[in-house]
N, C-alpha and C positions, 0 to 999 in steps of 0.2 A: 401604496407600497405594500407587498405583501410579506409575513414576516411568519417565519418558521421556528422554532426553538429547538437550534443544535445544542448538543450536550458542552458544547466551547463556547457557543454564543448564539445570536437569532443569526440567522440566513434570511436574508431581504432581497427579493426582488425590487429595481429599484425600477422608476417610473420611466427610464428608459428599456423598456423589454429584455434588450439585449444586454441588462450587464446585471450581473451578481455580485452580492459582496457579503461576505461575513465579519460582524463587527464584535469581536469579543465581549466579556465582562466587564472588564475594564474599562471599556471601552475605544481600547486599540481598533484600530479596521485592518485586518490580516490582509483582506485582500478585495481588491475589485477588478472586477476583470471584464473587457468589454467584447463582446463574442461578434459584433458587426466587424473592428479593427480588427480581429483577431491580437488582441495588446493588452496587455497589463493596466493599472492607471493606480498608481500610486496617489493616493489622498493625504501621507504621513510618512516617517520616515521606517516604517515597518516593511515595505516594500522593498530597500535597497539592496536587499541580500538577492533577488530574484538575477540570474545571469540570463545572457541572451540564448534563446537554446528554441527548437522547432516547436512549432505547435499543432496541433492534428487535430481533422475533422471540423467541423461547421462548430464544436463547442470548446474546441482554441487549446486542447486537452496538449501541458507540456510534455516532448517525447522524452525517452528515455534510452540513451545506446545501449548495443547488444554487447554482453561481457567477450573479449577476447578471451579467459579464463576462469575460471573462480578455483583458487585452492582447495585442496580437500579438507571437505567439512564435515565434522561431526557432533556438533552440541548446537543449538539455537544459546543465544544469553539476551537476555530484555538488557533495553538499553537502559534502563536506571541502574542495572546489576552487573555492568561492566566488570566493575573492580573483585566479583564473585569468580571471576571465571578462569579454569584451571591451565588453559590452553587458549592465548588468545590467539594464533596464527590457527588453527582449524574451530573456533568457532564462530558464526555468524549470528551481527546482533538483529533481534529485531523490536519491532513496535507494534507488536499483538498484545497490546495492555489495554487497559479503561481509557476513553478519549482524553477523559481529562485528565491523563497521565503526560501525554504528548502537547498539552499548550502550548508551553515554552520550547517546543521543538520546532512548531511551527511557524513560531512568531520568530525565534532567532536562531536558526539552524548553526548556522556559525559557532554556537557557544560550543558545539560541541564535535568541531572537528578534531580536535586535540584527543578524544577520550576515544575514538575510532582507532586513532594509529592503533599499526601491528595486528588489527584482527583479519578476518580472511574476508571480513567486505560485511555490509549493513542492507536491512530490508528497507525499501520506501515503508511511510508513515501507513499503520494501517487504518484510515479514518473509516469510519464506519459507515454504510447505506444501510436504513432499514425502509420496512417496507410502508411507513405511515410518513415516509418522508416525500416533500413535492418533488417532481424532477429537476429543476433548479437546484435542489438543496443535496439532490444525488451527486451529479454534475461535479461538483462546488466540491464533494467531499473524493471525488477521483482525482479531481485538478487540483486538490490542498497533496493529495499526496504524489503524486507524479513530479508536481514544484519544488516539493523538498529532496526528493530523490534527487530529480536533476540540477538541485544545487550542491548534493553530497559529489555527485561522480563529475559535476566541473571541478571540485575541488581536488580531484585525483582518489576520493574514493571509491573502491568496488561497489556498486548496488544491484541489488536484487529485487527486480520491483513486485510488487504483490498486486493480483488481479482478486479484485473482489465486487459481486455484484448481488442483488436481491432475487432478483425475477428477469423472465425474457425481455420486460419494460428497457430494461437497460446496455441491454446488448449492444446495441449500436450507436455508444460510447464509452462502457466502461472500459474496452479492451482499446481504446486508441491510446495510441503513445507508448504503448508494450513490446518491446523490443522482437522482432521473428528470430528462431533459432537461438536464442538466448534462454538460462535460468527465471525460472517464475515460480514463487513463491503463493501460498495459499494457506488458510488458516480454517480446518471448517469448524470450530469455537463457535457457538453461537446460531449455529446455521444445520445443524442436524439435530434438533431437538424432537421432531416431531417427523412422518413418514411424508411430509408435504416439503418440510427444509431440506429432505434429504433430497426427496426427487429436484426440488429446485433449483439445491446445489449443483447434485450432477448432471443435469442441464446445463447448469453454465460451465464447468468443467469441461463436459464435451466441446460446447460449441468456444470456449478459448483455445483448448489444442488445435481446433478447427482453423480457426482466424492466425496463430502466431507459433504454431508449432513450435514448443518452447523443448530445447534440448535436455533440459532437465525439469521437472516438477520437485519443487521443494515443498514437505508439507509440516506446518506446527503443530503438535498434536498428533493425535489417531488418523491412521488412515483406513480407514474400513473400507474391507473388499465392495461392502453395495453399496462402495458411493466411486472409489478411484480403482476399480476391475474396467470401469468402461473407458479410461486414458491409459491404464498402466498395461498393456498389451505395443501401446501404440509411442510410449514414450516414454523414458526412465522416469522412476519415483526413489524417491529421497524424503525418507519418515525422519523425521527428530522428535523426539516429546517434548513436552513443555515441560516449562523445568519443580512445574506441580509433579508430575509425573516421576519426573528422575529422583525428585527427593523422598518418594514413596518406591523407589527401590525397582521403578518399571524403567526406567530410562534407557532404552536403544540409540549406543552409540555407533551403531557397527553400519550404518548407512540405511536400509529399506531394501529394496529390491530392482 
């Protein structure tokens, strides 16, 4: 069995090729998922919140439906900071925090349907891919977050899923399950550090408006012309700052461009 060390727990390959699981700290098992069934497999009762809902592609990646609308929004609020936020019908929460911020999101979504009401809709979990991570372990962190999305929007709430990838490595799974012609969320945090994350970014920028032609790009953060000038010709953008940002007196509420 091979074993990777996520920032939530190890990511195991397990001795049957085809299945993955991530077994927390605690040693809860979030998830196992068997990619030959395209199924779920529940080993605990940490699974039961999972609803029945499509799966995509050869790596079982859960979909996500395309919004009918998203009210107009203009503040991003992390979802620990709910209770911060001055407007909850235009603003949208999301999950661009520290991994291990989102644990308990993962492990029981449920807890916190209650604290969604009345806002104008919720980002899927943004788990992280880096580039030292195996494919398995990428995989694993696309389908942690697509799973909880599409247990937020069975519940009746809005989501906005977030397309997030490393490198071309990833292409041809991180964008399954992403709604065409729907809002798609992006975070580039993390990923423009250096003139190699940027071009890598907008590689993968390009080639998602390519693959799902998202009616709106929603971005956390800066959007810098030499990274989103190569989509925003092609497809609206919607800048928010993070809310570092807003509290240092930068914060554009007035939409993007």
């Amino acid at each position: 069995m091979d074993v990777w060390k996520h920032p939530l727990g190890p990511w195991r390959r397990c001795h049957r090729l085809s299945q993955v699981s991530l077994q927390l700290k605690d040693g809860a098992m979030l998830a196992l998922v068997d990619l030959d069934s395209r199924s779920w497999v529940s080993r605990d009762r940490v699974l039961t919140w999972m609803p029945e809902v499509a799966l995509v592609g050869p790596e079982a990646i859960p979909a996500i439906k395309p919004l009918d609308a998203l009210p107009r929004v203009d503040r991003f609020v992390a979802y620990d900071k709910t209770n911060t936020a001055s407007s909850a019908s235009t603003s949208l929460i999301h999950f661009f925090v520290d991994d291990r911020k989102i644990n308990a999101v993962l492990r029981q979504p449920g807890r916190y349907l209650e604290r969604f009401s009345g806002f104008a809709g919720v980002t899927c979990p943004d788990v992280s891919i880096y580039g030292s991570m195996p494919r398995h372990a990428r995989i694993a962190s696309v389908f942690q977050s697509r799973a909880v999305g599409a247990y937020f929007q069975h519940h009746g709430v809005r989501v906005v899923p977030v397309a997030r990838w490393f490198d071309e490595s990833d292409f041809d799974y991180c964008f399954a399950g992403l709604p065409a012609e729907s809002p798609i969320a992006v975070s580039p945090h993390g990923c423009s550090r250096t003139r190699d994350d940027r071009a890598r970014f907008r590689r993968g920028l390009v080639r998602m408006v390519d693959e799902v032609s998202p009616s709106l790009l929603i971005v956390h953060g800066s959007a810098a012309p030499s990274i989103f000038e190569a989509v925003g010709e092609r497809i609206p953008v919607l800048q928010l700052d993070s809310e570092k940002a807003q509290a240092h007196g930068r914060g554009r509420t007035d939409g993007g461009r």
